[in-house]
C-alpha angles and dihedrals in degrees: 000000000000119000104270116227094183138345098233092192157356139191115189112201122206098196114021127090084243095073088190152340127232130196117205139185119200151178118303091016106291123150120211126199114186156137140165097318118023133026119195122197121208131182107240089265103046089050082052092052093044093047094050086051093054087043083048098046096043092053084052089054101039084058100033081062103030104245135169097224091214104042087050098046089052092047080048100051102043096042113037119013136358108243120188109205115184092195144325128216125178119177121183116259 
């Protein structure tokens, strides 16, 4: 377990075998990803590739079925899980 600088993010799941994700930054710039039962660690630039694969994918989902992303993150997050975001930025490649 690394020395962790900031927790960046955290999704907490009611009904799935993964009970949550957190998102950690620590020392010396690594990133950790990790719940119950896996933790990946990523140098600063590959987490910044990955994450702009997941903003890019979910961008791809939300119009491949036509979903208004607000309206489907607050179904989400009243429905099914609690999700703490500190803050989201997507800027066009």
């Amino acid at each position: 377990m690394g020395v962790i600088q900031k927790i960046l993010g955290k999704a907490e799941f009611k009904e799935s075998k993964s009970e949550y994700f957190v998102i950690e930054f620590n020392k010396n710039n690594w990133i950790h990803i990790q719940n119950n039962s896996i933790r990946i660690e990523m140098t600063l630039e590959e987490f910044t590739h990955f994450a702009s694969c997941v903003v890019e994918s979910a961008n791809k989902l939300i119009e491949y079925k036509n979903l208004n992303p607000t309206v489907y993150i607050m179904l989400k997050i009243i429905s099914n899980f609690s999700i703490q975001i500190s803050m989201i930025k997507i800027n066009a490649i």
